[in-house]
Every structure is written in C-alpha cells, then in structure tokens.
C-alpha distance (Angstrom), angle and dihedral (degrees) to the residues before:
residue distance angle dihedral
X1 . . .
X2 3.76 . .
X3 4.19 87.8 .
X4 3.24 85.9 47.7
X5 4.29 93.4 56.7
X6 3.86 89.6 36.9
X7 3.98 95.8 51.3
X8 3.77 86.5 48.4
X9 3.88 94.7 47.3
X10 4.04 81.7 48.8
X11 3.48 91.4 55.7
X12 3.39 101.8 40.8
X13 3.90 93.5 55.3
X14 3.79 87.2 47.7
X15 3.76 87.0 63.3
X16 3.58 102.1 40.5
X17 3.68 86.2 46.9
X18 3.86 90.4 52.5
X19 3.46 95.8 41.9
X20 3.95 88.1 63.3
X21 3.61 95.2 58.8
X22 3.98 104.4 95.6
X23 3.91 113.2 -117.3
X24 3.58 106.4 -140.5
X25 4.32 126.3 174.1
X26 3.87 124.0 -163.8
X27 3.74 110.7 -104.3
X28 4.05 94.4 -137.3
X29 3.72 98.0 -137.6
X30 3.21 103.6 61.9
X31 3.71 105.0 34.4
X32 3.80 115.0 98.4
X33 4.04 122.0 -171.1
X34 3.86 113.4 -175.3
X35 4.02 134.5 177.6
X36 3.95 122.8 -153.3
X37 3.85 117.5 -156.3
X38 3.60 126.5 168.3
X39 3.40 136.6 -132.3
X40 3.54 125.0 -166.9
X41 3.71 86.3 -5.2
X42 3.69 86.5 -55.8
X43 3.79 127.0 119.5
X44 3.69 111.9 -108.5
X45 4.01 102.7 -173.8
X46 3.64 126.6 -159.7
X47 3.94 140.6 169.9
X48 3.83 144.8 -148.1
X49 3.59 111.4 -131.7
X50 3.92 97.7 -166.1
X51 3.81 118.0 39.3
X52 4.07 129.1 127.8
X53 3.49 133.4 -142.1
X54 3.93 128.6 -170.9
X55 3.39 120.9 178.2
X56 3.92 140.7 -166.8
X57 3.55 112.5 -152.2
X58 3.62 143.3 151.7
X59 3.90 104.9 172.3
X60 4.03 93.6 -145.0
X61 3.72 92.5 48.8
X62 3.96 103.6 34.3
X63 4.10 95.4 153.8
X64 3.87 84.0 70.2
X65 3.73 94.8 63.8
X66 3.59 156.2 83.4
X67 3.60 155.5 -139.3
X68 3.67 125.9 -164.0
X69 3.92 124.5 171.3
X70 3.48 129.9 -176.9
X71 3.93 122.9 -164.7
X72 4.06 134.1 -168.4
X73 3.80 97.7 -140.2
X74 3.53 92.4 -163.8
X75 4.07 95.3 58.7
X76 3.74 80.6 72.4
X77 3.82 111.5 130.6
X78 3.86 135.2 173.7
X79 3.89 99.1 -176.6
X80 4.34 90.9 -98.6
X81 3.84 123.6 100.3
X82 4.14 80.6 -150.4
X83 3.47 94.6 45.1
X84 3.91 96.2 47.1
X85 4.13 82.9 50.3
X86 3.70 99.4 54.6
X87 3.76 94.6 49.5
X88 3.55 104.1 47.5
X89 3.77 80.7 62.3
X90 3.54 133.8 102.6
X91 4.24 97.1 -94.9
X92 3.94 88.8 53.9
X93 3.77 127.0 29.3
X94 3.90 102.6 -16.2
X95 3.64 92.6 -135.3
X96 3.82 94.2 -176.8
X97 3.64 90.1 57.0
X98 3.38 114.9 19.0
X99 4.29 101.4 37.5
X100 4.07 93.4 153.2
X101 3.47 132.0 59.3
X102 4.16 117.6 -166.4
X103 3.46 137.8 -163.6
X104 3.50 123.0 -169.8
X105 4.07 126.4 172.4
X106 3.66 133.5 -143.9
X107 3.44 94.6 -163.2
X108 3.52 149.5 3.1
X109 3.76 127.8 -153.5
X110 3.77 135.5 -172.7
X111 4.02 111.9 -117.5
X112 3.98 93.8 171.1
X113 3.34 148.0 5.3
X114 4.29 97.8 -77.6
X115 3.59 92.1 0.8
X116 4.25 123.3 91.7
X117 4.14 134.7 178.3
X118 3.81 118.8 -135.5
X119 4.03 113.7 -161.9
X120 3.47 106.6 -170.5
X121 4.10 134.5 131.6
X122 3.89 118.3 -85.0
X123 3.65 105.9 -147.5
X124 4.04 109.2 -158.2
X125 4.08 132.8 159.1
X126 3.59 92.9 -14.7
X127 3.67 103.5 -40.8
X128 3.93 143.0 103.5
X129 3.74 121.9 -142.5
X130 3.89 131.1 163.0
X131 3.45 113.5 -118.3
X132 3.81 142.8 172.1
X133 3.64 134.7 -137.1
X134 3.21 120.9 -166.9
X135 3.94 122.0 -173.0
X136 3.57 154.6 137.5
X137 3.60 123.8 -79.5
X138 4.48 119.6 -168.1
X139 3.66 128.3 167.2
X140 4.24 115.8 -145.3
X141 3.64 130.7 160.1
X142 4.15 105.4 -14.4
X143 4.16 89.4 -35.0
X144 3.09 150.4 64.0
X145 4.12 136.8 -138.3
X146 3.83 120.3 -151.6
X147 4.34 117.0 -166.7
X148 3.39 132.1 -167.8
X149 3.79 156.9 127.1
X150 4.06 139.3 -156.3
X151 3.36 130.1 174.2
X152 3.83 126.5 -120.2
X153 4.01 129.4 -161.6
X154 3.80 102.6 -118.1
X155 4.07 91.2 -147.8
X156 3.85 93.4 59.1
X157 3.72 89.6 67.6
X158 4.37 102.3 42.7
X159 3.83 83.0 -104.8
X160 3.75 113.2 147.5
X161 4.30 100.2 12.8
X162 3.64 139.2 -178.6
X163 3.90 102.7 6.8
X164 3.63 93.2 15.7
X165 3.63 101.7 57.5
X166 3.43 104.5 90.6
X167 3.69 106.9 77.0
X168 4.30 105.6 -136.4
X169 3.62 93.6 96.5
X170 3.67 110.2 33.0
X171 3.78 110.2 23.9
X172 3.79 132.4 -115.2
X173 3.81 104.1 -122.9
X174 3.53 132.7 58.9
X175 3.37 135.7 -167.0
X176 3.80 129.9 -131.3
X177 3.54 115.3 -160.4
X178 3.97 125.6 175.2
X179 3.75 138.7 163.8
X180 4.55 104.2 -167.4
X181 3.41 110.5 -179.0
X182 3.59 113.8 -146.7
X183 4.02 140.6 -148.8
X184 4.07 124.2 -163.1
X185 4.39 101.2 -100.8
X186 3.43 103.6 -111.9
C-alpha cells in the first residue's frame, strides 16, 4: 500500500510540475525563421515560409521545459527561381527525401535574466546532430516573442555536396535566425 501512496505522490508532482511549464504555440503570421549563407564571402539570405514552434516554458523553472520545432524544408526560398532549383536538389536540402527538418531539445537552461539555451538534436537531410539554441524569451500583452540565432556547419548535415564541399566559395557556417511569436494553447 505504501508503493501504492508514493507512486501516486510521484505522479501527482509530475503533473503539477508539468502543468507549470507555460504552453505556448507560434502564431504563424508573425513568426519569421531565416538562414544566412555566403557566397563568395557574401551573405546570401534565405527564409522558410512554413515552420512551427511550440514551446514549454516557465521562465523561473526552465529545466522543466521544452522546445520542439518543426520545419517544411521545401518552403525554403532565397528570392531566385535558380537558386530555389539548385537547393531543393539532391547536393543541398534533398527536398524529395528529406522535406522536414526537426528540432527537438532535451533541455533548456536559463543563461540570463530574459535570455535561455536549448540543447537538443537538429534532425536535417537524414542526419542527427546536437545543437543549441540559445535565445530570448519576453512575455507582453497575452504572448510572448522568443529571438535568436546559432550557427550550423553546412557539411555536418550533406548540405552543399560534390562540387560544393569544399568551403572557398560558399562558406561553411550558416546562420539561423528566427523571431516566433507565441500565444498561451488554449
């Protein structure tokens, strides 16, 4: 009987303690998730146009929650009908095969006052690397806007093969930028 009570009390707690992470969805609209390359050492910016985020957070008890992103790979665009062509193919994205990017965290962690890490695996074209995002997380008015911006090497992931390997001509970082604002799930 006493197992009983104690995996009960366990439980409980577990829920309480989820139920105080905040539940927040992306509101589409106003969300904005954006890559920078370079080519030639110049930028060569691009953007997703459909992508979701949810996140679990309660900013005084960050180790409880979670981030969770899903992106359409193939609403990738960098402004150039030629451009758009050559990376949906197989020595860039994939899109045929690989249309969705994920990210999912393990954990999240408070670095500042309004500002959090997530360390989590990006899953993109196939494979699985551990990542962190760091950003900024403030509550106004009902919602909430998180902003940030990492850098991944393009080579971990297959992206930019064959010709494109070598680095000199179009660089070996890029940067991920986003700004998702958010609304409590009802």
């Amino acid at each position: 009987m006493k197992k009983l009570v104690l995996a009960a009390a366990l439980l409980s707690g577990l829920a309480l303690q989820s139920a105080w992470a905040a539940d927040w969805r992306m509101d589409p609209t106003s969300s904005r998730l954006e890559f920078t390359a370079t080519f030639e050492k110049t930028p060569a910016p691009g953007v997703f146009h459909r992508f979701d985020v949810k996140l679990d957070l309660e900013p005084s008890t960050p180790d409880t929650g979670r981030l969770d992103v899903m992106i359409d790979v193939a609403s990738a665009d960098m402004s150039s009908a030629d451009i758009n062509k050559a990376i949906a193919g197989g020595e860039w994205f994939d899109f045929a095969r690989f249309g969705q990017a994920e990210f999912h965290s393990s954990e999240i962690r408070r670095t500042q006052a309004n500002a959090f890490t997530a360390r989590g695996t990006l899953s993109l074209k196939g494979v699985r690397q551990p990542v962190e995002v760091p950003f900024s997380f403030r509550e106004s008015g009902g919602g909430a806007t998180m902003e940030g911006s990492f850098v991944v090497k393009r080579g971990a992931f297959g992206i930019g093969t064959g010709e494109w390997t070598a680095t000199d001509v179009i660089g070996a970082d890029v940067t991920v930028t986003f700004r998702v604002r958010l609304r409590k799930a009802a």
